[in-house]
C-alpha positions in Angstrom: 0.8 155.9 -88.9 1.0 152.6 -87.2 -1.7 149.8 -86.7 -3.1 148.1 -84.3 -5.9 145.4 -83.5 -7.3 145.2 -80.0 -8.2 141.7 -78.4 -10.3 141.8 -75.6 -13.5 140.1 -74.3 -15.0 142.7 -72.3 -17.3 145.0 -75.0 -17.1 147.8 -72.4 -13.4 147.8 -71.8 -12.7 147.4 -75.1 -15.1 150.1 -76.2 -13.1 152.7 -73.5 -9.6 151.6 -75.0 -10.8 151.8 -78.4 -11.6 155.5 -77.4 -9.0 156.0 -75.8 -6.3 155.2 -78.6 -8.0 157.2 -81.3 -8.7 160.3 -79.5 -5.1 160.5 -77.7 -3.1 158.4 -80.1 -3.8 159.9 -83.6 -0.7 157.8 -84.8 -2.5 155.0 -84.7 -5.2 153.2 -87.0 -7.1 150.7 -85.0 -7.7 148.0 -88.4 -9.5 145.5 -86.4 -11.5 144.5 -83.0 -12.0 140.8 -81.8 -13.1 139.6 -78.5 -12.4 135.8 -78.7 -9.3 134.0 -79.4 -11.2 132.7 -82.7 -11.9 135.9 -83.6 -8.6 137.1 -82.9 -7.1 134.6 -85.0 -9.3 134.9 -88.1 -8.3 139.0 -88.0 -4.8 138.1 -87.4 -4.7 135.9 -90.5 -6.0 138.5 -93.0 -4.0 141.4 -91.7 -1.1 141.7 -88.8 -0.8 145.1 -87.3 2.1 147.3 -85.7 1.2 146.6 -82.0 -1.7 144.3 -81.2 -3.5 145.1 -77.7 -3.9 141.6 -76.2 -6.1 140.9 -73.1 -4.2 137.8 -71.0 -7.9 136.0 -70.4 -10.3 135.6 -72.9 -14.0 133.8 -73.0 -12.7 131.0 -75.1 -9.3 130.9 -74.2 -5.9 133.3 -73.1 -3.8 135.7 -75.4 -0.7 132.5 -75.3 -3.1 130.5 -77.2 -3.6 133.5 -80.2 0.7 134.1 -79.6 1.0 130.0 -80.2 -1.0 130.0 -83.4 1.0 132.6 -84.7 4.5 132.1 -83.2 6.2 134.4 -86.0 3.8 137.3 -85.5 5.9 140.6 -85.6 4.0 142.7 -84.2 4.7 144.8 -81.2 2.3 143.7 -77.6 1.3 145.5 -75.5 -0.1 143.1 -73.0 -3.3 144.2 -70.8 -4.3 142.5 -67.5 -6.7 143.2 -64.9 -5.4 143.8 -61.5 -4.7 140.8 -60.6 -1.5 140.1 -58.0 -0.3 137.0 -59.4 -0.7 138.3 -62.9 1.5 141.1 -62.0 4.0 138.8 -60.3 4.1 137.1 -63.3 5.2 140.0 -65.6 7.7 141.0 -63.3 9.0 137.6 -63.4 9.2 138.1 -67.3 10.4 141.3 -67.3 7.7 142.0 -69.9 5.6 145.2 -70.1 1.8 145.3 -69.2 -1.0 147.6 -68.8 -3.1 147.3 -65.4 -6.9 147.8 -66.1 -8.3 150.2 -65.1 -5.3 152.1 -66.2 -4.9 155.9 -66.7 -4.1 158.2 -69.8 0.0 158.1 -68.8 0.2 154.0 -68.1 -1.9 154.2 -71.9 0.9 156.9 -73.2 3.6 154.9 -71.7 2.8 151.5 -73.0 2.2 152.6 -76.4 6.1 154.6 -76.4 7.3 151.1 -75.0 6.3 149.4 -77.9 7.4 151.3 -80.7 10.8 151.1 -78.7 11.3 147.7 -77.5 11.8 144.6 -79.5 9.5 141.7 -78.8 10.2 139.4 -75.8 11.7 136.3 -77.2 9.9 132.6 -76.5 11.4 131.8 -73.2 10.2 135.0 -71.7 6.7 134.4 -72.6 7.3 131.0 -71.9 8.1 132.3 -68.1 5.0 134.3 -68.6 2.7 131.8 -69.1 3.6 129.2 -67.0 3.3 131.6 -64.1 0.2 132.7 -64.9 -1.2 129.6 -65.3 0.1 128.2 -62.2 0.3 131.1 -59.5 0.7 128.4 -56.5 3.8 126.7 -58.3 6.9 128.7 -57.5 8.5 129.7 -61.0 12.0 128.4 -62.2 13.1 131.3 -63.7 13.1 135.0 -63.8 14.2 137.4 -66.2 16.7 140.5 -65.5 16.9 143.8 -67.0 20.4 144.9 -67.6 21.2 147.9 -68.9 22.1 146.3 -72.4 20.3 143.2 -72.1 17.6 140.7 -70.5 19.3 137.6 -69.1 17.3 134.6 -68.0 18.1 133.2 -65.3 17.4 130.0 -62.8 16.1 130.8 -59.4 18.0 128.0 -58.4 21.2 129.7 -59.8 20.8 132.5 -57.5 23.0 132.7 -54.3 22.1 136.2 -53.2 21.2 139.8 -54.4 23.0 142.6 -53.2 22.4 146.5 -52.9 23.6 149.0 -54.7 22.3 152.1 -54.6 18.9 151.9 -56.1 20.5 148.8 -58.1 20.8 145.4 -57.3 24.0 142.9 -58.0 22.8 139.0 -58.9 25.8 136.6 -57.8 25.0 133.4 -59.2 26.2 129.9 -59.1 28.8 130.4 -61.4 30.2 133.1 -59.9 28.5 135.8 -62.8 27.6 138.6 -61.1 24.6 140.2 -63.1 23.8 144.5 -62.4 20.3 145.2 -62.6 18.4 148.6 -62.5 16.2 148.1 -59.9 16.3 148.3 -56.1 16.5 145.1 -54.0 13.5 146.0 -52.2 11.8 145.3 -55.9 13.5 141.6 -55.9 13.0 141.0 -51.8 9.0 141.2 -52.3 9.1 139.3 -56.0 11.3 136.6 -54.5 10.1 136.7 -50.7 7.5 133.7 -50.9 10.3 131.3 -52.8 12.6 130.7 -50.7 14.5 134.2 -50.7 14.9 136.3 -47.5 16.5 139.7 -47.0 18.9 139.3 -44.0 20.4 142.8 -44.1 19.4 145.8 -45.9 21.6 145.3 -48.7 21.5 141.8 -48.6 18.7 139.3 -50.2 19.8 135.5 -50.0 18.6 132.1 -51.3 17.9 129.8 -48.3 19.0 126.8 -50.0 22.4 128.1 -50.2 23.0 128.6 -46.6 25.4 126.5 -44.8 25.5 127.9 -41.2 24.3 130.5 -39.2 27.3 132.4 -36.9 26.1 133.7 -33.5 29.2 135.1 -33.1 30.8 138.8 -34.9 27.6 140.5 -34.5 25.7 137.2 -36.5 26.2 136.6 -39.9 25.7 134.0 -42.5 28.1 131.5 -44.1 27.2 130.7 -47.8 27.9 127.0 -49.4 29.8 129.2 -51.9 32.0 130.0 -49.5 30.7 133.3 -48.7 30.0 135.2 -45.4 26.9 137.6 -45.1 25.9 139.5 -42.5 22.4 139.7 -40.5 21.1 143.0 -39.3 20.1 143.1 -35.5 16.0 143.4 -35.8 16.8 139.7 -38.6 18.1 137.8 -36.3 15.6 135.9 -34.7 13.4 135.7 -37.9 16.6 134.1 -39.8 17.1 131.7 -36.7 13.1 130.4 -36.5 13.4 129.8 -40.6 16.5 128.2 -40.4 15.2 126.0 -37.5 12.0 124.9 -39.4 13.8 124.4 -42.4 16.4 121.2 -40.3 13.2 119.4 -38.8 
């Protein structure tokens, strides 16, 4: 059996995932309820479960202000958000696992199988978490990227360009690292698209602030301050010629 403790301010959705876990989760012992970051904390201190079910806004508060008054809490989180686009952005920046209210049995199923699996995302992650969140106009500093053995944090600013491959994507940063990620670059081009990244090519994603020139010539490509040449697809062209011009007045 595992336990869990379920923070969340809405009686009704808690009431349905409350439900939900004990009649399709048997595995689990819900030991505790609280709808308020006080009472979360005063359940929290008594007893701390297997996975804790924490709603990102709360009446008195947000699930980082329960995760900051217990920075060593072991437990497993699964993380619950309402649809919200910028609160999605912000766990993809994170790379951290959610569940999107209203969800369904399988995003329920597959949350909880996540958990048990996955160690918990280290300070820095939430810390990416948060701060986006909080701050959805701001553009975020960093972003965190799924390898296949590991999750590497990384700078936006570090970032020269993203590259296809296959239904992968290749980072090349700044230092010349080149970090593989399992997921596609169409994934990164709409994360990324509103700071200051723009796919110029179907296999090609680049950081405007590391472009040096635009060449008309060879079918149109650009040159990279690393150096670097990449190409521009036909239908980019005059889109990547009207940014570049705004970007010089």
């Amino acid at each position: 059996m595992h336990t869990a403790i379920i923070v969340e301010d809405m009686i009704d959705a808690l009431t349905l995932l409350k439900k939900d876990i004990e009649t399709q989760h048997t595995d689990i012992e819900i030991i505790a309820t609280a709808q308020s970051v006080v009472e979360a904390a005063k359940v929290l201190r008594k007893n701390q479960p297997d996975i804790l079910f924490l709603d990102i806004m709360l009446g008195d508060g947000t699930g980082f202000d329960i995760l900051e008054i217990f920075p060593d809490l072991k437990s497993k989180i699964i993380f619950v958000t309402a649809s919200d686009e910028f609160a999605i952005r912000a766990f993809k920046f994170a790379a951290i696992d959610y569940v999107l209210k209203p969800y369904s049995n399988e995003d329920l199923s597959l949350a909880i199988a996540r958990a048990k699996e996955q160690l918990q995302p280290n300070k820095e992650r939430l810390q990416i978490l948060k701060e986006t969140i909080s701050a959805p106009e701001k553009k975020p500093n960093k972003i965190s990227l799924h390898t296949l053995d590991q999750i590497i944090i990384v700078s936006l600013d570090d970032i020269i360009r993203c590259e296809s491959d296959s239904n992968n994507t290749i980072f090349h940063l700044q230092d010349k690292r080149k970090i593989f990620v399992t997921k596609t670059l169409k994934y990164f081009a709409d994360l990324l698209s509103s700071h200051d990244f723009v796919r110029v090519h179907q296999s090609h994603l680049v950081n405007l602030q590391c472009i040096s020139a635009y060449i008309k010539t060879d079918g149109g490509y650009l040159m990279l301050k690393n150096g670097e040449n990449v190409p521009v697809s036909v239908r980019k062209k005059t889109e990547i010629i009207e940014i570049l011009d705004k970007m010089h007045r």
